[in-house]
DRENDO-1510 file (C-alpha; in Angstrom, 1 decimal, always signed):
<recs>
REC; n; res; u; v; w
REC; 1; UNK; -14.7; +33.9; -2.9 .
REC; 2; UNK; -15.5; +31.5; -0.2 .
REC; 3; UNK; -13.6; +29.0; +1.6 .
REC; 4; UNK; -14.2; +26.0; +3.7 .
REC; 5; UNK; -12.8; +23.2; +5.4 .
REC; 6; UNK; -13.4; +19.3; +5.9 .
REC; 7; UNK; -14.5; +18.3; +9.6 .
REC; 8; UNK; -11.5; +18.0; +11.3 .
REC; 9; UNK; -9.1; +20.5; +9.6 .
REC; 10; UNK; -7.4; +23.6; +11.0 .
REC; 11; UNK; -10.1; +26.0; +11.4 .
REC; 12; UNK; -7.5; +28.9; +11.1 .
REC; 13; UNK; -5.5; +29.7; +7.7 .
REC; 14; UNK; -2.5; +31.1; +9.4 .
REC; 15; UNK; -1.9; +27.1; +11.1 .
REC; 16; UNK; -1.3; +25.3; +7.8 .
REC; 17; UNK; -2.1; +21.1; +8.3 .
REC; 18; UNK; +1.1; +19.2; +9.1 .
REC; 19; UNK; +0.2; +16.1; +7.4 .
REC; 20; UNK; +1.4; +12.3; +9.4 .
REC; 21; UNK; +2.9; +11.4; +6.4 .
REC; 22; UNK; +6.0; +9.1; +6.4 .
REC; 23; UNK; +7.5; +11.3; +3.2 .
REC; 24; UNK; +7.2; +14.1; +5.1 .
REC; 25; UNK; +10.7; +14.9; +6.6 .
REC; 26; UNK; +10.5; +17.8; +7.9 .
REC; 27; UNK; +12.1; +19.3; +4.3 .
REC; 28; UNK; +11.4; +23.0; +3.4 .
REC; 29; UNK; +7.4; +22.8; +3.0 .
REC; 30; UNK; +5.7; +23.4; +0.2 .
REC; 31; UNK; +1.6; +24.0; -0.3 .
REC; 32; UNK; -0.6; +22.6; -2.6 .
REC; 33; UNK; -3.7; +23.0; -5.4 .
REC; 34; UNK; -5.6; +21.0; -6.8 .
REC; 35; UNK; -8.1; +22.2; -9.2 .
REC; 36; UNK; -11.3; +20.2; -8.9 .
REC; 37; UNK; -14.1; +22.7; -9.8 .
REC; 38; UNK; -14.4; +21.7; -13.8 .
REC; 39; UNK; -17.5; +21.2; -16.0 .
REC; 40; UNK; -16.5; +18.0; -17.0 .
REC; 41; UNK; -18.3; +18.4; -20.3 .
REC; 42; UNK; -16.4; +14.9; -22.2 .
REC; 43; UNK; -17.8; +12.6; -19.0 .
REC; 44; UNK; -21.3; +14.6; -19.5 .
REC; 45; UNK; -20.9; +16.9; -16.4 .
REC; 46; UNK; -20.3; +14.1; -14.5 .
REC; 47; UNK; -19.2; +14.3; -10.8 .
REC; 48; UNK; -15.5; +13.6; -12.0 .
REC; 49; UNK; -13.5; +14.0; -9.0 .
REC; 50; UNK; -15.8; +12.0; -7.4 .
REC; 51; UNK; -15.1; +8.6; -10.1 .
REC; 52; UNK; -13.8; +6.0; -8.7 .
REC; 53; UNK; -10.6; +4.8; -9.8 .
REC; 54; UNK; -9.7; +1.2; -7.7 .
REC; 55; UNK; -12.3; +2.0; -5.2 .
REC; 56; UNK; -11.1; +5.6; -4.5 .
REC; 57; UNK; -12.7; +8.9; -5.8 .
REC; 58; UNK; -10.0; +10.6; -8.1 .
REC; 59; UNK; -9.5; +13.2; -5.8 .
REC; 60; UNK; -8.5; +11.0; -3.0 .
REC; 61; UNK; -6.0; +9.9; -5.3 .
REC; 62; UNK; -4.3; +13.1; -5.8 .
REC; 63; UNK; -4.7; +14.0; -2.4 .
REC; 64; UNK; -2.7; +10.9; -1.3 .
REC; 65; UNK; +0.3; +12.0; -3.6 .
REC; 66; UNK; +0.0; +15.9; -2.6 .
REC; 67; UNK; +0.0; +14.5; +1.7 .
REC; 68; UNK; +3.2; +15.6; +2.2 .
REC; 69; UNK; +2.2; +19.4; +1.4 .
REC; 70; UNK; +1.9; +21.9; +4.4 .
REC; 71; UNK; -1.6; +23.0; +3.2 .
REC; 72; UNK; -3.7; +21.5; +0.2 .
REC; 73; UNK; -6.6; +24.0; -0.9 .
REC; 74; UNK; -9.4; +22.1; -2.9 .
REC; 75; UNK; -10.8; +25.0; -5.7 .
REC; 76; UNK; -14.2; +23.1; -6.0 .
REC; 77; UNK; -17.4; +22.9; -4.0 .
REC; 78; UNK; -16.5; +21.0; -0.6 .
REC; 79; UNK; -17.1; +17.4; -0.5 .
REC; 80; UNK; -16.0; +14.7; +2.2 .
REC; 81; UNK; -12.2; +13.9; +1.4 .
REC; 82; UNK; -9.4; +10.8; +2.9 .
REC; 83; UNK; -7.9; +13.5; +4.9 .
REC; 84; UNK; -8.1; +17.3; +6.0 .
REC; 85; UNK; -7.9; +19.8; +3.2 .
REC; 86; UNK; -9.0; +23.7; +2.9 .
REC; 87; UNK; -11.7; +24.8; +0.1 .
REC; 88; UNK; -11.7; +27.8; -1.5 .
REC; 89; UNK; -13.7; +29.0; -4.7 .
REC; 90; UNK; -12.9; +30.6; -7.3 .
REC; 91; UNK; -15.4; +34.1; -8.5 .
REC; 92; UNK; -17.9; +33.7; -10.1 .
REC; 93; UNK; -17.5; +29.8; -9.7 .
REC; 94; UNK; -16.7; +28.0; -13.1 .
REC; 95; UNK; -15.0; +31.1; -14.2 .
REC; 96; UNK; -11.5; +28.8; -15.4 .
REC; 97; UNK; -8.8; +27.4; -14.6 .
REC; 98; UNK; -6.7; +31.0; -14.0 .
REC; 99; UNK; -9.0; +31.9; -11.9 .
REC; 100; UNK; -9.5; +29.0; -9.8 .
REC; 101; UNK; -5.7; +28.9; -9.4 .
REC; 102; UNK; -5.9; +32.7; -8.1 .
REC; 103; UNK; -8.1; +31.3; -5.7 .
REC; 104; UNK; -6.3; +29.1; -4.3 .
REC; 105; UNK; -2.8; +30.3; -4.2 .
REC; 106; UNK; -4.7; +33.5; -1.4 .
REC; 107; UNK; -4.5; +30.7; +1.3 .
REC; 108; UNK; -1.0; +29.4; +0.5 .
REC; 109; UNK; +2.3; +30.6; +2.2 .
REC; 110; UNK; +5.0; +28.3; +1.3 .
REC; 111; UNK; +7.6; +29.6; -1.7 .
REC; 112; UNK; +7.0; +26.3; -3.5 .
REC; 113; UNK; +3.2; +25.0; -4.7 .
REC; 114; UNK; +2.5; +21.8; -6.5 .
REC; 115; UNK; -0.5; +22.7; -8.7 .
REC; 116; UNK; -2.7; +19.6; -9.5 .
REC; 117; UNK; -6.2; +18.7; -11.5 .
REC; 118; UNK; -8.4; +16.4; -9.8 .
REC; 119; UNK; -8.4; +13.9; -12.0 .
REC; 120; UNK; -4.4; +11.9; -12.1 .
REC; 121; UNK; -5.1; +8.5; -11.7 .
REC; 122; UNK; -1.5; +7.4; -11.2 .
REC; 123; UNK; -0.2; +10.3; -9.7 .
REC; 124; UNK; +2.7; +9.4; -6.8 .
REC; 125; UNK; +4.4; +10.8; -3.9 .
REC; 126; UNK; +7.3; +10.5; -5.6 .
REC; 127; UNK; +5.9; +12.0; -8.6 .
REC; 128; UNK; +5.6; +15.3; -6.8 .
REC; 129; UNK; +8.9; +14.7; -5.1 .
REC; 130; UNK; +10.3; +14.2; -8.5 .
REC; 131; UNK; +9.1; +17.7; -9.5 .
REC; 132; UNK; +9.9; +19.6; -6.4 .
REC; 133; UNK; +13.8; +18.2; -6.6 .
REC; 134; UNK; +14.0; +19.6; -10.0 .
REC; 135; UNK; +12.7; +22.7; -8.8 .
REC; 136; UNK; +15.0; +23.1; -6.0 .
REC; 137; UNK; +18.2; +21.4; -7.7 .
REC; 138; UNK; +21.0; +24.0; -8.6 .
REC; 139; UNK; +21.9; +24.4; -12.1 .
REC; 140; UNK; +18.2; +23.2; -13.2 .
REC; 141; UNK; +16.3; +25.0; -9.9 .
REC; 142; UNK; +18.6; +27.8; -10.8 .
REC; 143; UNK; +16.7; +31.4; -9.3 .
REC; 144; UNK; +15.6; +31.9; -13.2 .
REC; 145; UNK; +13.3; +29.1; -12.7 .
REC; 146; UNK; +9.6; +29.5; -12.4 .
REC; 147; UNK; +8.8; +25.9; -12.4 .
REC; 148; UNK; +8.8; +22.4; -13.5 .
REC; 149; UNK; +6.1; +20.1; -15.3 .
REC; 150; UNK; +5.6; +17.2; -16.6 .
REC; 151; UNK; +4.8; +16.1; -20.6 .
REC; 152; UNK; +2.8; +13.4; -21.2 .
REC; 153; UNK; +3.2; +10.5; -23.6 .
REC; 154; UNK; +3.0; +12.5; -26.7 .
REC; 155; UNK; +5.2; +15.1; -25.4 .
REC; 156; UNK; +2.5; +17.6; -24.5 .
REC; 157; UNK; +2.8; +20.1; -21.8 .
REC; 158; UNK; +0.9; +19.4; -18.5 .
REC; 159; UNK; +0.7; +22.4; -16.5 .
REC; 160; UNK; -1.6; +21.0; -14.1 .
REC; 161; UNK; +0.7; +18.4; -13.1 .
REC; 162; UNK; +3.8; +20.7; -12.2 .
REC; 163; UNK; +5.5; +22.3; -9.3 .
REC; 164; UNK; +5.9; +26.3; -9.3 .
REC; 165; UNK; +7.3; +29.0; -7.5 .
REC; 166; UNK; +4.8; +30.6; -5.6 .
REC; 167; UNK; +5.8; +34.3; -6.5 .
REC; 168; UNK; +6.1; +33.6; -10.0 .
REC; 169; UNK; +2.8; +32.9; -10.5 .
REC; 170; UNK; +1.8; +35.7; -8.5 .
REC; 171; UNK; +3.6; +38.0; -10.5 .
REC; 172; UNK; +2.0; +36.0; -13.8 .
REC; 173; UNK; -1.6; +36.0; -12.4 .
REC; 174; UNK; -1.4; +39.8; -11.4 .
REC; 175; UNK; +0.0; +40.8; -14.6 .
REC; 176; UNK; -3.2; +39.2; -16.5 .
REC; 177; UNK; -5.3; +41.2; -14.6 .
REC; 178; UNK; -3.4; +44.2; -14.9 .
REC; 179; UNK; -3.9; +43.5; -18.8 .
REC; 180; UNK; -7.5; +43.5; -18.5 .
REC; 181; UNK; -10.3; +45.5; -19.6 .
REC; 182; UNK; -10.6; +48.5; -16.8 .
REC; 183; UNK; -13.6; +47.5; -14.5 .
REC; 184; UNK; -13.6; +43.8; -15.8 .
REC; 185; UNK; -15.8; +42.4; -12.9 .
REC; 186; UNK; -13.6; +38.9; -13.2 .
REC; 187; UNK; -10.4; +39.8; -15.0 .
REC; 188; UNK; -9.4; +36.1; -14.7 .
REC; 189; UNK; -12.5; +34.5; -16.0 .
REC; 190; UNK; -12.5; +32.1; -19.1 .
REC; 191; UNK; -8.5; +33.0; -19.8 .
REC; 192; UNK; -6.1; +30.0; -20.8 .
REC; 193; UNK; -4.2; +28.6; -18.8 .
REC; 194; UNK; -1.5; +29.0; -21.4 .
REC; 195; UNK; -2.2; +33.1; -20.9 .
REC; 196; UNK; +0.0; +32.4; -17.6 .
REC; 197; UNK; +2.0; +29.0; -18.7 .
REC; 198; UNK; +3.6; +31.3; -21.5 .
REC; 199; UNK; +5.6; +33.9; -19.2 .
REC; 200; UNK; +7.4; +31.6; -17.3 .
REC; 201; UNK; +10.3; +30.2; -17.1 .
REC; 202; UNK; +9.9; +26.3; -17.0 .
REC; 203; UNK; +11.3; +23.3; -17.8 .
REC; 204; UNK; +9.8; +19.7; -18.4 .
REC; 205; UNK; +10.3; +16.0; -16.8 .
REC; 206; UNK; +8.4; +13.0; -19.5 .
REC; 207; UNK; +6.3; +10.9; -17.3 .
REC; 208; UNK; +3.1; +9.6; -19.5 .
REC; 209; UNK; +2.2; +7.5; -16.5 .
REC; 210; UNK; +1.6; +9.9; -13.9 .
REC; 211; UNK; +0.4; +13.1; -16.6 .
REC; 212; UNK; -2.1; +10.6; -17.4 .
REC; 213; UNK; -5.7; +12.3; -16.8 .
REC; 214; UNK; -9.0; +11.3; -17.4 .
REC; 215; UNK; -11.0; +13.6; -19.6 .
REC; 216; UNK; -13.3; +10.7; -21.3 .
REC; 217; UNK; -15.4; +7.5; -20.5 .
REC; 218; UNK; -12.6; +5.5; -22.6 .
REC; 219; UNK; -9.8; +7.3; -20.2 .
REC; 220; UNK; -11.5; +5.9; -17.0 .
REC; 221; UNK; -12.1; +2.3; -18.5 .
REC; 222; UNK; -7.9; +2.3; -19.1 .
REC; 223; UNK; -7.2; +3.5; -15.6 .
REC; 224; UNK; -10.0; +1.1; -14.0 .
REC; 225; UNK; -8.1; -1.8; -16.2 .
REC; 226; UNK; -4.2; -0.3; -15.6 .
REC; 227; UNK; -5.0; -1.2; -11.6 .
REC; 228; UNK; -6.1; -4.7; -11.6 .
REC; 229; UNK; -3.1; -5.5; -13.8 .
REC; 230; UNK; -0.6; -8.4; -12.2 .
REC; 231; UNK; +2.4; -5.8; -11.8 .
REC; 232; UNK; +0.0; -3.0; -9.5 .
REC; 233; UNK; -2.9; -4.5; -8.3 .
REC; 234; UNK; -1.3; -5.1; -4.9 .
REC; 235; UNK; +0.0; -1.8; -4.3 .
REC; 236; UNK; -2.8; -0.7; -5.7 .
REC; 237; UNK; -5.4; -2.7; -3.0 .
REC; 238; UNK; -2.9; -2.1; +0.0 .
REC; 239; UNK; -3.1; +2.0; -1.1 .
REC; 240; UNK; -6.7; +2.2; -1.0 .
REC; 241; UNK; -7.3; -0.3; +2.3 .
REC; 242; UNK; -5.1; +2.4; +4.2 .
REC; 243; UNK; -6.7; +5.3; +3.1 .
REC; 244; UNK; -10.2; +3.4; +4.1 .
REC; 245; UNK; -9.2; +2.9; +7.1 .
REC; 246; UNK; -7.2; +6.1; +7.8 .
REC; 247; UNK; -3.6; +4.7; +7.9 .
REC; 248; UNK; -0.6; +6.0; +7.4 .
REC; 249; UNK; +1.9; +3.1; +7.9 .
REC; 250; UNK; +4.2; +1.7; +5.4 .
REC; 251; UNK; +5.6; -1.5; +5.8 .
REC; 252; UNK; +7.5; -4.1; +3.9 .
REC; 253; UNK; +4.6; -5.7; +2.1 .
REC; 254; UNK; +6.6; -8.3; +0.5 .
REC; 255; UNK; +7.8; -9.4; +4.3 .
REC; 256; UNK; +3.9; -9.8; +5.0 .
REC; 257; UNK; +3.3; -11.9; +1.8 .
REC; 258; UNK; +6.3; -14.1; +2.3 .
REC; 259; UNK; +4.4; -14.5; +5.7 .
REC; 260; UNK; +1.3; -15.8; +4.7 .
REC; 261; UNK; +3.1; -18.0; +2.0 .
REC; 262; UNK; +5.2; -19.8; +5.0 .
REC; 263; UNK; +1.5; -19.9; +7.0 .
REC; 264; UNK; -0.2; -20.9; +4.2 .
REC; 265; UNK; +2.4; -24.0; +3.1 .
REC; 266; UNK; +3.6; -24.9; +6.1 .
REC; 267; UNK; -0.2; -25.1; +8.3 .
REC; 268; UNK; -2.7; -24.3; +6.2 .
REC; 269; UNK; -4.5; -22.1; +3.8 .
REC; 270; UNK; -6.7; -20.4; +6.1 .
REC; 271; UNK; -3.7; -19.8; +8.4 .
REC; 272; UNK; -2.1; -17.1; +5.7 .
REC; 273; UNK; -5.1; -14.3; +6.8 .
REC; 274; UNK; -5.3; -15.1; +10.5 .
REC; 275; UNK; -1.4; -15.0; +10.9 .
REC; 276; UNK; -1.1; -11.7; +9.3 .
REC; 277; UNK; -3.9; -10.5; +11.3 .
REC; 278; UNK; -2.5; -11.6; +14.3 .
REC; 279; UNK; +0.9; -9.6; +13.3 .
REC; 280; UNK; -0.6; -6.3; +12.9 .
REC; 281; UNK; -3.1; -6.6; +16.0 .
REC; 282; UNK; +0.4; -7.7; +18.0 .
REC; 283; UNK; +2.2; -4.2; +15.9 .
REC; 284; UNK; -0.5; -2.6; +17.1 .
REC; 285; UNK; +0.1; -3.5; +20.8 .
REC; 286; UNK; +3.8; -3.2; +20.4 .
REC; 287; UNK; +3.4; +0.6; +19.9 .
REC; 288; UNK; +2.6; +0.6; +16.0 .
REC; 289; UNK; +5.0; +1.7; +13.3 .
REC; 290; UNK; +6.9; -0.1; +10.4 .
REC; 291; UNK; +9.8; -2.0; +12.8 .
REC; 292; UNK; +7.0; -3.3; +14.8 .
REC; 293; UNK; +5.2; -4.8; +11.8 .
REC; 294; UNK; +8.5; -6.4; +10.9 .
REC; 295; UNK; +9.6; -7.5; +14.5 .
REC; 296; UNK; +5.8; -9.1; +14.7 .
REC; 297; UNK; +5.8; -11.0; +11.2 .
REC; 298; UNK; +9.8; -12.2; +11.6 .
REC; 299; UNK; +8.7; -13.7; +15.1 .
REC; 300; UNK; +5.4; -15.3; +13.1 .
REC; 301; UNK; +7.5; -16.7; +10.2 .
REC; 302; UNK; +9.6; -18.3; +12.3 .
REC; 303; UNK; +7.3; -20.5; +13.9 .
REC; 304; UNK; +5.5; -20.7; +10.8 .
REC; 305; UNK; +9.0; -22.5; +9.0 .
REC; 306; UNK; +9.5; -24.5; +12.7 .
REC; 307; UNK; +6.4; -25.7; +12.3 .
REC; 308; UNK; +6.9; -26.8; +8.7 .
REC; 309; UNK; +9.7; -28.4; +9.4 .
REC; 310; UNK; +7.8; -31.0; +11.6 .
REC; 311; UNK; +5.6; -32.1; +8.4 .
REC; 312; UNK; +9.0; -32.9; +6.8 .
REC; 313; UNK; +10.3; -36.5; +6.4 .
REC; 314; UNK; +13.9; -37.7; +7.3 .
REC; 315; UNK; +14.5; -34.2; +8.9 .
REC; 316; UNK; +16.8; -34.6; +12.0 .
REC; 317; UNK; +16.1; -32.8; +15.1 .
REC; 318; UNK; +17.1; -28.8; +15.5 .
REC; 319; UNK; +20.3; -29.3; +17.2 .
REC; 320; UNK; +20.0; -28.7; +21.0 .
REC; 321; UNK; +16.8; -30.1; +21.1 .
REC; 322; UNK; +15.4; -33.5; +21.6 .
REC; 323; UNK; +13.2; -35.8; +19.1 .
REC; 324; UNK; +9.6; -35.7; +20.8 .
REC; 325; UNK; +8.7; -38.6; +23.0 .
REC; 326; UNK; +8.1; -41.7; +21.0 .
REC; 327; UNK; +9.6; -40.5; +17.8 .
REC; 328; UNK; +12.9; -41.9; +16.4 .
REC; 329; UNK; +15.6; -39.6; +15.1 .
REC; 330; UNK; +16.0; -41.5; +11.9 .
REC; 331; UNK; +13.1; -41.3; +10.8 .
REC; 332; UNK; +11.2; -38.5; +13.0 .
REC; 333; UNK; +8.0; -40.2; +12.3 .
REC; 334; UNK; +5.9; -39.4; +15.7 .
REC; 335; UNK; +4.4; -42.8; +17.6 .
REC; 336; UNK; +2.0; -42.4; +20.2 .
REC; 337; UNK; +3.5; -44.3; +23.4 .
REC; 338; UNK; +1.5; -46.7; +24.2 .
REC; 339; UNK; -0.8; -47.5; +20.4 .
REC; 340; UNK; -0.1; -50.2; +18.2 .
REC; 341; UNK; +1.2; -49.5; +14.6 .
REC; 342; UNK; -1.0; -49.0; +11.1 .
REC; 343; UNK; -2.6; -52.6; +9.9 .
REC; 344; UNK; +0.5; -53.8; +7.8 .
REC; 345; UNK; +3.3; -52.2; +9.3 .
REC; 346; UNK; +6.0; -53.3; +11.5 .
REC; 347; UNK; +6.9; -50.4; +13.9 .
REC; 348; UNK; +10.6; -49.2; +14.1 .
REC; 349; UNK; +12.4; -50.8; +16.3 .
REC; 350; UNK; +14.7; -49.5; +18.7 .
REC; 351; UNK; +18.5; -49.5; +18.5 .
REC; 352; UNK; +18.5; -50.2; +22.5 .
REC; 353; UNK; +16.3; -53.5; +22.2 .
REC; 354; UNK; +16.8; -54.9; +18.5 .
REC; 355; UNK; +15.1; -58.6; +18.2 .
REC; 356; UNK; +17.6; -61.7; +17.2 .
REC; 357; UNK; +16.9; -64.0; +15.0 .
REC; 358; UNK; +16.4; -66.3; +18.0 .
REC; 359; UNK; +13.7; -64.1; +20.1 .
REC; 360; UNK; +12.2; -63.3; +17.2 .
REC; 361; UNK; +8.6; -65.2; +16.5 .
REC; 362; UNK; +8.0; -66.8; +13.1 .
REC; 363; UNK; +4.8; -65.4; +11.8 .
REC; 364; UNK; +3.8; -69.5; +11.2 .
REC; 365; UNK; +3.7; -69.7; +15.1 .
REC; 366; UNK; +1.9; -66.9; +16.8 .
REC; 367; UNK; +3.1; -65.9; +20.4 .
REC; 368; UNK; +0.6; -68.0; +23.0 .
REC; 369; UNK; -2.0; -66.4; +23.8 .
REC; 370; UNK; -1.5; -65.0; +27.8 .
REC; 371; UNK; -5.1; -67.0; +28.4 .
REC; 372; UNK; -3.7; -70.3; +27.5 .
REC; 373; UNK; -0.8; -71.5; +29.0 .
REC; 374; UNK; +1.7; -72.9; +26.9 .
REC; 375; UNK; +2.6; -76.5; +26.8 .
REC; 376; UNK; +5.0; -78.2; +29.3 .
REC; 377; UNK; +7.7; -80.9; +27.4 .
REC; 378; UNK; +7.4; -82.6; +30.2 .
REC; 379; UNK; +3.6; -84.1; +29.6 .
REC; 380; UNK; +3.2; -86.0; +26.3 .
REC; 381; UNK; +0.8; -84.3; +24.0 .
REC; 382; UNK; -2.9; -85.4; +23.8 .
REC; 383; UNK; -4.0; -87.6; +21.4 .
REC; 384; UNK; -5.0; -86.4; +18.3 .
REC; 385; UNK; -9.4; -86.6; +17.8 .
</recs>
C-alpha cells in the first residue's frame, strides 16, 4: 500500500488539510473517503471518475461536497484534483471495495468518516451535513450507532454514500480478517461490501437525488441532462466557474442577477456583464468576502435604478436635487441650452416668460427678418408693380 499526495497538499499525515471552506465552522472534524479505484466494467473500463458531469470530472464533484472534511484520502491511482487530497491504495490494487476502504481509513484520525464512491453526481455539502447530524443527534446518534446512509429512489441501501463511526468499521474490517483463511495474502480482497455493511448498527435517510450514481452510459446522459435543466443550471454553472478558478466564496447570487437585470434595463444589454465584473474586481479590492460582494453590487444597483430613472417620462426630480439645466420639471424632457427644438415641435415654454396672445406672432406673418428692417407707418407704402 502506497500513498500520495496532490502538489500542494500536506506532505505529512499527522497535519490533516484544513480546508477554506465556508461550511466549515470549526465543528468536531470529521475525515473522508472516497473510493475511486473501480473497474468500471458497465462504462467499458472507462476513466469514470474522470467523466465529466457539467464540465467537472465526477470526482471533483464529490470532492466539493466532502471540503469540509479534515482529511479526504482518494483510494485510486493519483490524478490532478480541484483541491488538495491524500492517495492511498488499496493491496493488491483492484482488490474491492473492503479493501480499498481498509486502505483509506490507515490515514484517517477523526471519530467520524464520510465514506463516498467517485461517482455522485448530485452529491451536496449539505448532503453530507445531513448524514453527519444524524449521526451525532441524540436519540438517533445514540452511542449504539455505527452509522447512517442514505437509500436511493427504490429504497436500496447505499453504503457508499453514508457517514460512519470510525471505530466501528475498524472493529468490522478487522473482524473480516480475523475470519479469514490463515495466511490469506489479502484477507480483504474481492469480499462484499455487505460482509462489513451487515454488522453494524445503522440507520437510513431517503435521498434518490444525491444516492444517485453513475454506473452506465444511460446514467451519465440523465446527469449530463439533470444540470442544464431551468431549476439547476445556474447553481450548477456558478459551482463549476468557482472550482475552475479556485474560489471559495459564496455570495448572494440572486443579488448579482437582480444586478445585471437593473444594468441590463435601465443602460443597456452589454452593461449586465461589465457591471457585475466591475463588482467583484471592486470586492476584490475591498478585501474579498461575501459582505463585500454585497456592499459592491448594492452601490452598483443603485446607480443602475438612478440612472433608469432618467430614461423615465413625467418622473419629477429626486427631492433635494435640482432638474438638470434646461430641463423642465413637468415634463423632465432634457433641452440643450442654446439648440432649437425637433422640426414640428413647439418647445415648452417657461412658466417665468409665457407668451400672450398679443406678443404672440401669427404663423400668417413671420417675425421680420433682422436683415430687413421693418416698415415705418409713417412712409406710405410703395406702389404695387
Amino acid at each position: 500500500m502506497t500513498s500520495h499526495e496532490s502538489p500542494g497538499a500536506p506532505a505529512s499525515p499527522g497535519a490533516p488539510w484544513a480546508p477554506r471552506a465556508p461550511w466549515f465552522t470549526g465543528s468536531p472534524g470529521y475525515d473522508a473517503v472516497v473510493l475511486a479505484g473501480g473497474a468500471a466494467r458497465r462504462l467499458g473500463g472507462a476513466d469514470k471518475p474522470g467523466v465529466l458531469v457539467g464540465g467537472r470530472p465526477l470526482l471533483d464533484r464529490v470532492l466539493a461536497a466532502c471540503a469540509g472534511a479534515r482529511t479526504t484520502v482518494v483510494v485510486a491511482d493519483p490524478r490532478p484534483t480541484a483541491r488538495p487530497v491524500r492517495w492511498a491504495r488499496e493491496d493488491p490494487p483492484g482488490a474491492g471495495p473492503l479493501a480499498a476502504l481498509d486502505a483509506g481509513l490507515r490515514h484517517l484520525t477523526a471519530a467520524e468518516v464520510v465514506v463516498l464512491s467517485a461517482d455522485l453526481p448530485f452529491l451536496e455539502p449539505a448532503t453530507v451535513a445531513t448524514l453527519l447530524a444524524a449521526l451525532r443527534t441524540p436519540g438517533t446518534g445514540a452511542p449504539g450507532l455505527d452509522g447512517v446512509l442514505l437509500t436511493d429512489a427504490e429504497g436500496r441501501d447505499q453504503p457508499l454514500v453514508a457517514a460512519y463511526r470510525t471505530a466501528a468499521l475498524r472493529r468490522g474490517l478487522a473482524a473480516l480478517t480475523e475470519a479469514a483463511p490463515p495466511g490469506a495474502p489479502a484477507p480483504l480482497a474481492g469480499l462484499p461490501l455487505r460482509k462489513l455493511i451487515s454488522t453494524l448498527h445503522l440507520t437510513r435517510v431517503p435521498d434518490a437525488v444525491a444516492a444517485f450514481d453513475c454506473d452506465t452510459w444511460d446514467d451519465i446522459a440523465t446527469a449530463r441532462a439533470r444540470i442544464r435543466e431551468h431549476g439547476h443550471v445556474l447553481d450548477e454553472w456558478i459551482s463549476a466557474a468557482k472550482d475552475e478558478l479556485g474560489l471559495d466564496l459564496d455570495v448572494d447570487t440572486g443579488v448579482l442577477l437582480d444586478l445585471a437585470r437593473d444594468a441590463a434595463h435601465g443602460v443597456a444589454r452589454p452593461a449586465a456583464p461589465l457591471t457585475t465584473f466591475l463588482v467583484g474586481y471592486a470586492a476584490a479590492r475591498a478585501g474579498g468576502g461575501p459582505e463585500a460582494v454585497a456592499e459592491a453590487a448594492r452601490k452598483a444597483a443603485a446607480l443602475a435604478l438612478r440612472w433608469a430613472a432618467e430614461n423615465t417620462p413625467d418622473t419629477a426630480p429626486t427631492s433635494g436635487t435640482a432638474p438638470a439645466t434646461g430641463t423642465t420639471p413637468a415634463t423632465g424632457t432634457p433641452q440643450t441650452p442654446g439648440t432649437a427644438p425637433a422640426p414640428g415641435t413647439t418647445p415648452a415654454p417657461s412658466s417665468e416668460q409665457a407668451p400672450t396672445a398679443e406678443s404672440a406672432p401669427s404663423p400668417a406673418e413671420p417675425a421680420p427678418s433682422p436683415a430687413e428692417p421693418a416698415p415705418d407707418p409713417a412712409k406710405p407704402a410703395p406702389d404695387a408693380k
